[in-house]
TIKOLVEX-774946 format. One record per residue (C-alpha): residue number from 1; residue in one letter; x, y, z. Coordinates in steps of 0.05 Angstrom, whole numbers. Example, Ala and Ser with C-alpha at 12.3 -4.5 7.8 and 13.67 -1.06 7.14 Angstrom:
(1; "A"; (246; -90; 156)) (2; "S"; (273; -21; 143)) 
***
This chain:
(1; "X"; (2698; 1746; 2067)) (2; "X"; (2692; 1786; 2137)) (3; "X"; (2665; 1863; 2117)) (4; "X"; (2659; 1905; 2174)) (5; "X"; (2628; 1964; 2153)) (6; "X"; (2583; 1984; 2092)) (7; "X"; (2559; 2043; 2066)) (8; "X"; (2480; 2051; 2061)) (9; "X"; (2484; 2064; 1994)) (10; "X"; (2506; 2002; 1980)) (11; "X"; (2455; 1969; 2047)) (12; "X"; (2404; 1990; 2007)) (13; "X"; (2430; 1959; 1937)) (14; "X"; (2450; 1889; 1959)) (15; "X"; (2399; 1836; 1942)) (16; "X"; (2418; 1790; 1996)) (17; "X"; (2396; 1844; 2046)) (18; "X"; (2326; 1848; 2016)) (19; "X"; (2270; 1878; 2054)) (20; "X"; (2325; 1915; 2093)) (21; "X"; (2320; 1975; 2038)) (22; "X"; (2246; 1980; 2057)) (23; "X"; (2265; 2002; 2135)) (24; "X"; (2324; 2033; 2128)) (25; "X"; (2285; 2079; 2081)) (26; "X"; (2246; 2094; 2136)) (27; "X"; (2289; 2109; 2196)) (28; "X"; (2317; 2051; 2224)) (29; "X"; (2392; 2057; 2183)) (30; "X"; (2395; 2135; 2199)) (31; "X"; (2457; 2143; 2193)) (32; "X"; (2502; 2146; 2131)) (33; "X"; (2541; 2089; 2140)) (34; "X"; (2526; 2022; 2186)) (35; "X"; (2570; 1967; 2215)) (36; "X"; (2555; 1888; 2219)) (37; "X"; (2552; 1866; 2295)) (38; "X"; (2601; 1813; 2321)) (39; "X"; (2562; 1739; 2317)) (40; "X"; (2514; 1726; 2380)) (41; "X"; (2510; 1663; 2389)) (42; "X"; (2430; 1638; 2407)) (43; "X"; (2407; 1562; 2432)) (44; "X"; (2388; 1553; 2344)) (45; "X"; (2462; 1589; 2319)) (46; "X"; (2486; 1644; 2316)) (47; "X"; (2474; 1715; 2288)) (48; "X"; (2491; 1776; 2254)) (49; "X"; (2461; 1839; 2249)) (50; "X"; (2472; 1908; 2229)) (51; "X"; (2489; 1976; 2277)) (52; "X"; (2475; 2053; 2275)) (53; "X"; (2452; 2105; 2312)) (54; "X"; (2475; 2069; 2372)) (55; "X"; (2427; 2013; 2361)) (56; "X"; (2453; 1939; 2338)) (57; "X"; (2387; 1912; 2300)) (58; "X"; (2373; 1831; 2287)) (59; "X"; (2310; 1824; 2237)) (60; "X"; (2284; 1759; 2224)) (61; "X"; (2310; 1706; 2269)) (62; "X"; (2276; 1649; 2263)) (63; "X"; (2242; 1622; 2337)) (64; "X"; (2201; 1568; 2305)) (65; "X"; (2198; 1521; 2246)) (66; "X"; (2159; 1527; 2181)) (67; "X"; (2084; 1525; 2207)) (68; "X"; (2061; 1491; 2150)) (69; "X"; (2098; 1430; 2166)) (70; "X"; (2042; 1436; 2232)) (71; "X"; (1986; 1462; 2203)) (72; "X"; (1930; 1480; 2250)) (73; "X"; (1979; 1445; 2308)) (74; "X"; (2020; 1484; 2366)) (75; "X"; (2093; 1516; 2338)) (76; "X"; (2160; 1472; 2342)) (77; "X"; (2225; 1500; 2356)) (78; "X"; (2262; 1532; 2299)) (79; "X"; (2313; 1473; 2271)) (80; "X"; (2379; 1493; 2277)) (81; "X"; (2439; 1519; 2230)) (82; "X"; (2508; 1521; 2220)) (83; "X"; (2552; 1578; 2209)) (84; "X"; (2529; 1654; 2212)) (85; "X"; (2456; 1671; 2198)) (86; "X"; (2454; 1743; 2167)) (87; "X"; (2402; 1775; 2211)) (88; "X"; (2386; 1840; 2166)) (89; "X"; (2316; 1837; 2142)) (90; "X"; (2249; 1818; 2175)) (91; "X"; (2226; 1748; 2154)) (92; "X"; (2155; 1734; 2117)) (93; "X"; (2097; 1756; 2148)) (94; "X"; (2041; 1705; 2154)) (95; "X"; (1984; 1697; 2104)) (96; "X"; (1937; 1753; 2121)) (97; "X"; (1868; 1758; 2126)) (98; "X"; (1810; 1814; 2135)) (99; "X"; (1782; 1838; 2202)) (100; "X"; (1716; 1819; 2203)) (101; "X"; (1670; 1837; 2270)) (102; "X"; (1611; 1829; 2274)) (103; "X"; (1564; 1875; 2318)) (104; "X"; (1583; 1943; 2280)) (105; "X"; (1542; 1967; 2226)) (106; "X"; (1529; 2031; 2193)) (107; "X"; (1458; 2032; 2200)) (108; "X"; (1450; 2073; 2134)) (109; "X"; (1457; 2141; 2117)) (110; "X"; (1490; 2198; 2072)) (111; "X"; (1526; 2166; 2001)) (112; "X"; (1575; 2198; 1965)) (113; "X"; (1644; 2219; 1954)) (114; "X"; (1690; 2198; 2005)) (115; "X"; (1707; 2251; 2072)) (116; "X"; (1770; 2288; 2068)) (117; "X"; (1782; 2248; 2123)) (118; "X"; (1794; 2184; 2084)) (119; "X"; (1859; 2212; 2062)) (120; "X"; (1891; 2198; 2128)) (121; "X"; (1876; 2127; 2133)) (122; "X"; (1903; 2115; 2065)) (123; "X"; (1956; 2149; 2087)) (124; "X"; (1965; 2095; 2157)) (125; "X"; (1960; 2046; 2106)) (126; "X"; (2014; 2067; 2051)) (127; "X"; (2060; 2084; 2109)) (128; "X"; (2048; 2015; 2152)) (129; "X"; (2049; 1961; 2096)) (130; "X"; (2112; 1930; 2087)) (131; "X"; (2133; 1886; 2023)) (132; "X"; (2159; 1827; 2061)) (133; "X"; (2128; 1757; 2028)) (134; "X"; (2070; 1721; 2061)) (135; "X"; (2091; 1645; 2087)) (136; "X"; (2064; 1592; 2130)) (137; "X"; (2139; 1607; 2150)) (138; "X"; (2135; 1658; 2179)) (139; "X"; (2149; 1652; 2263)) (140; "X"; (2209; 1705; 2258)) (141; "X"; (2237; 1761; 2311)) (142; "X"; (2269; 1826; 2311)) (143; "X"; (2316; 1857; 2364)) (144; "X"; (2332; 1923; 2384)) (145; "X"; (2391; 1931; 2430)) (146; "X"; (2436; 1988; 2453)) (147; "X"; (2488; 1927; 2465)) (148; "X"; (2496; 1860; 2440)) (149; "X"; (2526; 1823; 2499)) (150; "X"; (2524; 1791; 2568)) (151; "X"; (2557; 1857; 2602)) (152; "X"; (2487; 1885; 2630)) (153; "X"; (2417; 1856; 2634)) (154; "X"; (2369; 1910; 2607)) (155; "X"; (2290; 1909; 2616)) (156; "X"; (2256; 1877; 2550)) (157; "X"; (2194; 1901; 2518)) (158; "X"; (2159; 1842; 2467)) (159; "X"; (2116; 1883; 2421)) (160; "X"; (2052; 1849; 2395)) (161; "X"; (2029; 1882; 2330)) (162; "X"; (1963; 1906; 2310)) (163; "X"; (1909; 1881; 2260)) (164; "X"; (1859; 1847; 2299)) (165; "X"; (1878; 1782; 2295)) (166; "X"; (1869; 1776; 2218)) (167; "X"; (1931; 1820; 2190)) (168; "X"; (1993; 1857; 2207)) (169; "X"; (2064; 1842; 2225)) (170; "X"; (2109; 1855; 2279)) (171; "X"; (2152; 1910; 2247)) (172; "X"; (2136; 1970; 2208)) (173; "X"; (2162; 2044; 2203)) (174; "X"; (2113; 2070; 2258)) (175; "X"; (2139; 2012; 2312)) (176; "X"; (2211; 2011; 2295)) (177; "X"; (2240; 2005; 2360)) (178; "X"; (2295; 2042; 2353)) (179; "X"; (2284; 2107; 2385)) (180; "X"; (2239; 2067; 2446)) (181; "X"; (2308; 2022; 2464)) (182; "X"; (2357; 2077; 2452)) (183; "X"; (2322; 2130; 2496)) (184; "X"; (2302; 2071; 2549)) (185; "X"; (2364; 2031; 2549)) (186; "X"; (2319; 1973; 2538)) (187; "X"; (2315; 1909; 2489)) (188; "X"; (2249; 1918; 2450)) (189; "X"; (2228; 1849; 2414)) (190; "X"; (2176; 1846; 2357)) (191; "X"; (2155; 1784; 2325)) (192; "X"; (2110; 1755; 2269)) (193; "X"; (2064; 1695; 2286)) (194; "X"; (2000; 1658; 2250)) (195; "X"; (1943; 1697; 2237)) (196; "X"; (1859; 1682; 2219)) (197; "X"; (1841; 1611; 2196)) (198; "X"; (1915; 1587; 2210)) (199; "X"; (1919; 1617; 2284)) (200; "X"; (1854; 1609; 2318)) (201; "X"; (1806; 1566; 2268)) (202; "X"; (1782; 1514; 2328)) (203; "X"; (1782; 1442; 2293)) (204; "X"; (1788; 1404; 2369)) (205; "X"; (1717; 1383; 2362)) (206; "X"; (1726; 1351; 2312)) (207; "X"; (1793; 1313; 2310)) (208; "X"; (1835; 1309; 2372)) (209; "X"; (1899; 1322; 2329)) (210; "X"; (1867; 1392; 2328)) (211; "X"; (1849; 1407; 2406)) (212; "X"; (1904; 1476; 2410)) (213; "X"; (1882; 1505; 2338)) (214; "X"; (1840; 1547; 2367)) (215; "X"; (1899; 1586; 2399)) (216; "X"; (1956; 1566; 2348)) (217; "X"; (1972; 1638; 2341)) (218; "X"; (1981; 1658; 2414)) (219; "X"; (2019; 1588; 2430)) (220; "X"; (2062; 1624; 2378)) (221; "X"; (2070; 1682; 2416)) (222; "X"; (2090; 1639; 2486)) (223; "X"; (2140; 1605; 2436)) (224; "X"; (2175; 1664; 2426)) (225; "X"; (2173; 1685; 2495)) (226; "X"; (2207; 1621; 2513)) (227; "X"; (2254; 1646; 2457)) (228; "X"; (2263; 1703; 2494)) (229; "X"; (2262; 1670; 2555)) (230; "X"; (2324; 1627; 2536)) (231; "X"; (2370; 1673; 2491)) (232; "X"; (2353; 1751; 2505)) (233; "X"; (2419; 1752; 2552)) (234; "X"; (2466; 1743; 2495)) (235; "X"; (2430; 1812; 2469)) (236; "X"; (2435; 1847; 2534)) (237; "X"; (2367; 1840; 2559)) (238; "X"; (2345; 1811; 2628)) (239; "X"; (2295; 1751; 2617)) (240; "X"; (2270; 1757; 2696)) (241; "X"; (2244; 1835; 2666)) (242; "X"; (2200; 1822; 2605)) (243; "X"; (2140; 1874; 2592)) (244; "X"; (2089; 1856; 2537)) (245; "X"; (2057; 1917; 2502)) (246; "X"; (2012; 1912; 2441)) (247; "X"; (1957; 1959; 2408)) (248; "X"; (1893; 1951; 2374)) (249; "X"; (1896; 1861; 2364)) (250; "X"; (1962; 1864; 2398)) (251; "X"; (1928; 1897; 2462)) (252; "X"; (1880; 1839; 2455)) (253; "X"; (1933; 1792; 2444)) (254; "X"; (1960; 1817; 2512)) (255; "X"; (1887; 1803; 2548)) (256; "X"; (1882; 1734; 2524)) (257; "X"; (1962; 1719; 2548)) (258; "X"; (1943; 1740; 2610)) (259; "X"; (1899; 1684; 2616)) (260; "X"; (1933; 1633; 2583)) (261; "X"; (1975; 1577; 2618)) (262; "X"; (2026; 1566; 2581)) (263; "X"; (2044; 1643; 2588)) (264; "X"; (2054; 1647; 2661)) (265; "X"; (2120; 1667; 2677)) (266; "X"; (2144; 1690; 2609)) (267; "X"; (2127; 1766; 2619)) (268; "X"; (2121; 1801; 2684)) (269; "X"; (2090; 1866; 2657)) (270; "X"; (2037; 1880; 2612)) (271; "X"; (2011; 1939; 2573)) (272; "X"; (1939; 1930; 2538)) (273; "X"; (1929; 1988; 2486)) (274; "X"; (1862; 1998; 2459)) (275; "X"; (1851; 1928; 2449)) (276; "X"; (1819; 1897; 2513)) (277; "X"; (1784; 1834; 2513)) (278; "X"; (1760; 1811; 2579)) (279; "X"; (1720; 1754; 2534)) (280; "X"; (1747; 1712; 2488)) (281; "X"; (1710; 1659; 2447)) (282; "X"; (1660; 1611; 2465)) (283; "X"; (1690; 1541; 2446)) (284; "X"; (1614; 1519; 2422)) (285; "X"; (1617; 1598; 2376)) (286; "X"; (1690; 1572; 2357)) (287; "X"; (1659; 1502; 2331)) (288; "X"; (1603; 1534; 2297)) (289; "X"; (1660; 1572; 2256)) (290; "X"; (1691; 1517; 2240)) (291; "X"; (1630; 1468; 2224)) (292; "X"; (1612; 1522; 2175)) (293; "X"; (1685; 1538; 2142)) (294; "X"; (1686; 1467; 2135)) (295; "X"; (1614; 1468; 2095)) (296; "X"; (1640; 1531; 2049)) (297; "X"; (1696; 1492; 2030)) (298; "X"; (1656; 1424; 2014)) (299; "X"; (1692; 1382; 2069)) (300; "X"; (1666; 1326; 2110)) (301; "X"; (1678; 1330; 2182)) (302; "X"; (1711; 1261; 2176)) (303; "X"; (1757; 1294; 2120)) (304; "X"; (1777; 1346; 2166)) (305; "X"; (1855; 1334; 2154)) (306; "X"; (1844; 1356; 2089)) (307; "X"; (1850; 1422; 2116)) (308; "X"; (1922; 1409; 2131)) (309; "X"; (1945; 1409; 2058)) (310; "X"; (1889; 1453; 2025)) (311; "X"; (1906; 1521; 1993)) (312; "X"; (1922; 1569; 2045)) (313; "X"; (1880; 1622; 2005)) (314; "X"; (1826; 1585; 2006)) (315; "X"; (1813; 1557; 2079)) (316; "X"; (1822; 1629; 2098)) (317; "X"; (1780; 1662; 2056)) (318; "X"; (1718; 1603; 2081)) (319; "X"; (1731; 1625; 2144)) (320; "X"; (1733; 1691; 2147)) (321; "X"; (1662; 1704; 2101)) (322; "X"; (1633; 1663; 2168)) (323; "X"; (1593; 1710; 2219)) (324; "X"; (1563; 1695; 2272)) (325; "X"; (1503; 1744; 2289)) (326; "X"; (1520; 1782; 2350)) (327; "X"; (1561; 1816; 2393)) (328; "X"; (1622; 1864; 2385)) (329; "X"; (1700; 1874; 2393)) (330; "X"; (1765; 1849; 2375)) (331; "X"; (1750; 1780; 2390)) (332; "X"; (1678; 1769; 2388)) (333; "X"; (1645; 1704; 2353)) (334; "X"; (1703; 1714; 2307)) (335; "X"; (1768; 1682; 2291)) (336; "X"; (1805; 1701; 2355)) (337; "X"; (1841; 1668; 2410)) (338; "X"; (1778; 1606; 2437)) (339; "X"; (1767; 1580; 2512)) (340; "X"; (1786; 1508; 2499)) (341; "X"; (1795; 1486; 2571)) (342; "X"; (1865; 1470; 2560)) (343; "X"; (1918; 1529; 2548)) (344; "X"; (1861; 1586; 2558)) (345; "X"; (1819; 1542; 2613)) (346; "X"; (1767; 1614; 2624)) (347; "X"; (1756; 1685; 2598)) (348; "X"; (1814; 1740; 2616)) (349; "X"; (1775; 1781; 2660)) (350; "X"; (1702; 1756; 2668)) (351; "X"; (1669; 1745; 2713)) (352; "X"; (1732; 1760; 2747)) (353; "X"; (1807; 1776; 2727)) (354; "X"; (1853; 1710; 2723)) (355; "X"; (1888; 1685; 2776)) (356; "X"; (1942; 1671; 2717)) (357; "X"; (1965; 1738; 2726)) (358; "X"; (1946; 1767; 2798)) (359; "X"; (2018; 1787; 2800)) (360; "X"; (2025; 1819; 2733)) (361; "X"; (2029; 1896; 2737)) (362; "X"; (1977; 1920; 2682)) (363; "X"; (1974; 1991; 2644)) (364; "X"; (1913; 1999; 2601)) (365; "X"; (1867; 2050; 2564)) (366; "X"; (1849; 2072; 2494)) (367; "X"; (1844; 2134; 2455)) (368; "X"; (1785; 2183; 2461)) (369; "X"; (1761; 2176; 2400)) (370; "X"; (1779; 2114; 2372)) (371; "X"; (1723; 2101; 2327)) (372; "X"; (1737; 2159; 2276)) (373; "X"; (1795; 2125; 2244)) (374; "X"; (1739; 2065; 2225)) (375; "X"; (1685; 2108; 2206)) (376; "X"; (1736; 2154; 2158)) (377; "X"; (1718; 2118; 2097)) (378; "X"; (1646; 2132; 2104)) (379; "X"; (1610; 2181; 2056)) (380; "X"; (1579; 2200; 2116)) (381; "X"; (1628; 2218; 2159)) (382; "X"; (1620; 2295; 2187)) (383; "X"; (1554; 2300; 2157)) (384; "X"; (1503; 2272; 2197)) (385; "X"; (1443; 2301; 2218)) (386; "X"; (1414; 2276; 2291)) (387; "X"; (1368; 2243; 2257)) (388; "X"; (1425; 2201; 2212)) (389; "X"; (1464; 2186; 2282)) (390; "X"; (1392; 2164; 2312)) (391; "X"; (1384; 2121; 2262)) (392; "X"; (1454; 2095; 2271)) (393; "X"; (1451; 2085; 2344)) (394; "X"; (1384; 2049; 2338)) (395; "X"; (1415; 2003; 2285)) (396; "X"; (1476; 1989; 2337)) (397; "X"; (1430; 1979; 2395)) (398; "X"; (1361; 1955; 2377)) (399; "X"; (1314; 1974; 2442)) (400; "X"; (1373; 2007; 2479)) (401; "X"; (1387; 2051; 2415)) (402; "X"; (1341; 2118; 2445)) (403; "X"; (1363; 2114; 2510)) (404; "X"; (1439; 2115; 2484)) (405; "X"; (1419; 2174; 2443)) (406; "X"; (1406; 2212; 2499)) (407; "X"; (1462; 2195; 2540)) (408; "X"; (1507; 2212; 2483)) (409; "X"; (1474; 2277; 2463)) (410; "X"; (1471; 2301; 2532)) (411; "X"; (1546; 2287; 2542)) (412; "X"; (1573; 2314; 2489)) (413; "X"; (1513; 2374; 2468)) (414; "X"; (1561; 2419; 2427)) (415; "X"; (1596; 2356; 2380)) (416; "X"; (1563; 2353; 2303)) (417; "X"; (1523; 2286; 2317)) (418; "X"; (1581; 2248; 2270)) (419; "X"; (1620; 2253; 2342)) (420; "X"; (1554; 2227; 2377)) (421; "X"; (1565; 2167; 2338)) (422; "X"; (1634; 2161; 2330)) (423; "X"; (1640; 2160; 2415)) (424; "X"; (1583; 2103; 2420)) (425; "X"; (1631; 2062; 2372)) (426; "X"; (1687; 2070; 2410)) (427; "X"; (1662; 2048; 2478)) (428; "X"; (1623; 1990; 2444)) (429; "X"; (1686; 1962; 2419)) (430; "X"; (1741; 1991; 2465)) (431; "X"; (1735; 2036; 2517)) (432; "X"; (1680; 1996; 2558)) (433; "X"; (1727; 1938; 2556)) (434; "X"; (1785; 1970; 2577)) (435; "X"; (1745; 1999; 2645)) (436; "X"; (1721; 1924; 2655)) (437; "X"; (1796; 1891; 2658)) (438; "X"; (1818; 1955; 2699)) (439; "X"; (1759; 1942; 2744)) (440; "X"; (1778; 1866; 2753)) (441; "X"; (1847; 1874; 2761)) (442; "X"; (1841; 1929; 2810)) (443; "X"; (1787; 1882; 2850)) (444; "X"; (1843; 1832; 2858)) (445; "X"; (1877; 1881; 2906)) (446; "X"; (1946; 1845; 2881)) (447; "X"; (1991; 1876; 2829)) (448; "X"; (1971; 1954; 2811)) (449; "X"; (1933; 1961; 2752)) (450; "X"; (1946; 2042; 2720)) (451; "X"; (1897; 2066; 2670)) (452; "X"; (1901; 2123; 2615)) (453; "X"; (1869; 2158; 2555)) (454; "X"; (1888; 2194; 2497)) (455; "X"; (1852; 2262; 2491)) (456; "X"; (1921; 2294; 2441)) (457; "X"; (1888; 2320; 2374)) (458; "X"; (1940; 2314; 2316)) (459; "X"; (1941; 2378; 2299)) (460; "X"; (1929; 2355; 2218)) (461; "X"; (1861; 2357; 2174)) (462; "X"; (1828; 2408; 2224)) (463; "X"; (1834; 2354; 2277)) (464; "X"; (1765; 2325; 2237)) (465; "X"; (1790; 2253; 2274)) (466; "X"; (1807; 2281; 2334)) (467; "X"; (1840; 2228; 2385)) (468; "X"; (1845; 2156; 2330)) (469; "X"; (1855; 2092; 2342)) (470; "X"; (1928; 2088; 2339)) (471; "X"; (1946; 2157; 2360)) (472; "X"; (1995; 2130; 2421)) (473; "X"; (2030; 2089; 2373)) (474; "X"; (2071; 2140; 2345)) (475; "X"; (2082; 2186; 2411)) (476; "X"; (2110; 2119; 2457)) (477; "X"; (2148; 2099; 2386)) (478; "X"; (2174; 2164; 2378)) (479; "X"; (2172; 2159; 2308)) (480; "X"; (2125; 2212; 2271)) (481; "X"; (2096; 2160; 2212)) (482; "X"; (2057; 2183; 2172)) (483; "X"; (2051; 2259; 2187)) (484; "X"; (1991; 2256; 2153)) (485; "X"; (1967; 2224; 2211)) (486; "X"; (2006; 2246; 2272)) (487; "X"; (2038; 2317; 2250)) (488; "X"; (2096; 2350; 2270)) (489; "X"; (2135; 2405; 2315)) (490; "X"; (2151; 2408; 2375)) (491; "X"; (2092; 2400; 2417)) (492; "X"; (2085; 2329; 2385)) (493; "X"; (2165; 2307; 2401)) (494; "X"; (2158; 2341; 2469)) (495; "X"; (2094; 2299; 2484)) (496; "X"; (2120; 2241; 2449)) (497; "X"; (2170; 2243; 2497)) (498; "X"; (2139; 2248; 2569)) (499; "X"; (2087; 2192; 2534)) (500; "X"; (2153; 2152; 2518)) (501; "X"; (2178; 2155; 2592)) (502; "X"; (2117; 2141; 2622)) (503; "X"; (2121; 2070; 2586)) (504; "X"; (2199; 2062; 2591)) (505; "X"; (2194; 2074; 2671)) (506; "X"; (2133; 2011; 2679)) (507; "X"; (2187; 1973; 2633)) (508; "X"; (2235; 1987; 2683)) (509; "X"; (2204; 1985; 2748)) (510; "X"; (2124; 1971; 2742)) (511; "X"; (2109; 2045; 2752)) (512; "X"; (2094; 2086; 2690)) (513; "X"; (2114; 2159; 2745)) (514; "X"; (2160; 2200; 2710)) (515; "X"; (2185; 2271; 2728)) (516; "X"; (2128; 2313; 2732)) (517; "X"; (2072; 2269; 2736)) (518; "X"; (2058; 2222; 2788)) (519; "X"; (2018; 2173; 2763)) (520; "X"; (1967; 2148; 2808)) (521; "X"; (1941; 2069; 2816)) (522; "X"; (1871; 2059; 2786)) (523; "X"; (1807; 2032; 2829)) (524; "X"; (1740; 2028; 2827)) (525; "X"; (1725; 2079; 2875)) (526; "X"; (1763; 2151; 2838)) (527; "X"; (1782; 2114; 2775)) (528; "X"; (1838; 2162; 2770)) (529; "X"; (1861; 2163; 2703)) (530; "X"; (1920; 2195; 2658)) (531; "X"; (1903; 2239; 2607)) (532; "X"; (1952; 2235; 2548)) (533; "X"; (1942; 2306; 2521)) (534; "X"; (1986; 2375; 2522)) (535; "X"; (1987; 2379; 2585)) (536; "X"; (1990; 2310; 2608)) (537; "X"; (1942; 2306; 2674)) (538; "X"; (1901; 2261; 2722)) (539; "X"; (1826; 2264; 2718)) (540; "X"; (1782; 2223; 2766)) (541; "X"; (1720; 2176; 2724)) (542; "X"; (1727; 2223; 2650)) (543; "X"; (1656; 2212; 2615)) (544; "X"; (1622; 2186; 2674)) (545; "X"; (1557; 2187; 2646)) (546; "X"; (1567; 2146; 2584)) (547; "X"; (1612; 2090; 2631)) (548; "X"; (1549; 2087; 2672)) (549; "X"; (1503; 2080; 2614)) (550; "X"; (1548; 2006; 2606)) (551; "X"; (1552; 1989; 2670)) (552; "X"; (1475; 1994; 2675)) 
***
């Protein structure tokens, strides 16, 4: 029976519309009452989805098959189906994992109750988990359109979600891309692929039925690019204008695609939020990982197929409690995307940036203070004496550990020495990164390469986490989730909205310049950088002395 439209009342009451209830709840059915698209038909069947606010939404189309059927083996095409696929609800998230890197330790100090602090990451957490199953089946899209049809070709942003490359999903109530495709007249994408053990566990040393595990989950990712590649007209979105943008993993999931072969082609911009990775993993680190998973769970390298039909639980689990001594980042000696010589044949951006992409315009940068939303669990947190963050750095840095302390201290003399620490932190893991790929790009002398930082303060706890990981999410979103987190008023939307621009214009034309601020191409020689802050400005090399310090 054809129904046209629907109240939300009853949206949010119908069991065939399932995790729908969970996002509309949030923003993304707004308005009162919503109407089913017309069918769009796609290369695998065709669609429905639901419309409001001026937005048509798909959630959960399938671009590949059941993963499980390919265990540890590059995607296949989703099968195909008859009839009208109900497109209302995003599909099951893979099997998740826990972020484990290696290089970061605490280095002791103060115990006791947790920081006031803590209360706003519980609060990212509550407000980011969704209740969508976990499934080896689990290579699903979503689609944000202003217009369903062939009528206009609009740029297309793919997001890549967060979570290093252990957890997360593509959609949430902080990246519902509702507000980013309405105000940009763009076609935003977000899509679920294989995570941990089942994405990047490298078994191609030891059988040859195994040689693209290592990068499972980003073949995933250039499977639904070809997706996109092959259907996104029917949604009103121009396939020869695709920008990738991800944060935190999904910035690092950006890096490695920029260096991967299979990728080339598939997007033509690229944004890299605080999740740079000029190096990816060493395939002999990748075998160790594996030759040890393989010993936790009791299997014989000869037996390695066993892995294929093991419980998922369990092969992850193994291969997550594996570290590897050394090193630090998103996808260091962990269970990240592996140069294997075949679709990743060298590092992203060492020693130099990859010919892959030489024609790929690039925005990248990080938040100021990253780190704080990772230390905001710890007892310690705003308490530290110079002594405690001595101690810290010297844990983080062996023989290096003093002369950091000074740099640090010096930079930043009137910070409480939690802020000494919390800085070190974030350029170990991020920000250092992030000046390396703008550095190599920029050394190509090919496409531009624009770099920026967020300095805004959420104006909530006494700003006690100052600039967070994460903080851009929300302002180039536009939505305000949690407000525990971001705040409120109208500094934030007015902000939220220049920041918003500034990443619809590079969709549109590979120059994040908007009205009012010209935003300037980054080199090595003024390093001219935005500053994402009320106001919004350029400043040339910000905390020169601490970028030297990592250069040296």
């Amino acid at each position: 029976m054809a129904i046209d439209r629907i109240s939300r009342r009853a949206v949010m009451a119908s069991g065939t519309l399932g995790g729908a209830a969970l996002f509309m709840s949030g923003g993304l059915f707004a308005a009162e009452t919503v109407t089913l698209t017309a069918p769009v038909a796609t290369a695998n069947g065709r669609v429905r989805g639901m419309r409001g606010g001026g937005i048509s939404r798909f959630l959960g189309i399938p671009y590949g098959d059941d993963t499980s059927k390919a265990r540890f083996q590059p995607p296949r095409p989703a099968p195909g189906w008859t009839g009208v696929r109900d497109c209302f609800a995003p599909g099951a998230q893979a099997p998740q994992g826990i972020i484990n890197l290696p290089g970061i330790g605490s280095g002791g100090g103060i115990t006791g109750p947790l920081p006031p602090a803590a209360g706003i990451v519980m609060a990212v957490a509550r407000s980011t988990s969704v209740r969508d199953p976990e499934s080896e089946n689990c290579l699903f899209l979503n689609i944000f359109t202003p217009e369903a049809s062939t009528t206009r070709k609009r740029p297309v942003m793919v997001w890549l979600h967060g979570g290093a490359f252990a957890m997360g999903q593509g959609l949430n109530p902080m990246t519902d891309g509702t507000a980013l495709a309405r105000d940009g007249d763009l076609v935003m994408v977000s899509l679920n692929h294989r995570l941990n053990a089942l994405a990047y566990l490298y078994l191609g040393d030891l059988h040859p039925d195994f040689t693209d595990s290592g990068n499972s989950g980003q073949l995933d990712i250039v499977l639904a690019l070809q997706w996109v590649r092959d259907n996104i007209t029917a949604f009103g979105g121009d396939p020869d204008n695709v920008t990738l943008f991800g944060q935190s993993g999904g910035g690092a999931k950006v890096s490695a695609l920029l260096g991967t072969v299979p990728a080339k082609g598939l997007f033509h911009k690229a944004i890299a939020q605080s999740g740079a990775t000029p190096m990816l993993v060493e395939r002999a680190d990748a075998a160790a990982i594996a030759e040890q998973t393989l010993a936790k769970l009791g299997v014989a390298r000869a037996d390695v197929h066993q892995l294929q039909t093991m419980d998922v639980r369990k092969v992850i689990a193994a291969a997550s409690a594996v570290k590897l001594p050394g090193g630090a980042g998103l996808s260091s000696r962990t269970l990240a995307p592996v140069v294997d010589g075949r679709s990743v044949p060298a590092h992203p951006f060492l020693p130099k940036a990859s010919a892959l992409s030489r024609d790929v315009p690039l925005m990248i940068g990080t938040t100021k203070d990253e780190a704080t939303l990772f230390l905001a669990m710890d007892p310690a947190f705003g308490k530290m004496s110079a002594d405690d963050a001595r101690t810290r750095f010297n844990a983080m840095l062996g023989p290096r550990g003093e002369a950091a302390f000074d740099v640090y201290r010096s930079a930043q003399p009137d910070d409480p020495p939690t802020y000494w620490v919390t800085s070190l932190m974030t350029d170990m893991m991020l920000r250092t990164n992030a000046i390396i790929e703008a550095d190599r790009k920029a050394e190509q002398n090919a496409a531009p390469v624009y770099m920026y930082r967020v300095d805004y303060e959420p104006r909530v706890a006494d700003r006690a986490l100052r600039s967070p990981h994460g903080a851009e999410v929300p302002l180039m979103f536009g939505n305000f989730i949690p407000p525990e987190f971001i705040g409120s008023g109208p500094e934030l939307a007015a902000l939220s909205k220049q920041t918003m621009q500034s990443w619809i214009n590079f969709a549109h034309s590979g120059d994040p310049s908007r009205k009012g601020l010209v935003w300037p191409r980054y080199d090595t020689r003024q390093r001219q950088t935005v500053i994402i802050d009320v106001p919004m400005r350029v400043a040339a090399d910000p905390n020169r002395p601490t970028r030297e310090f990592w250069a040296a």
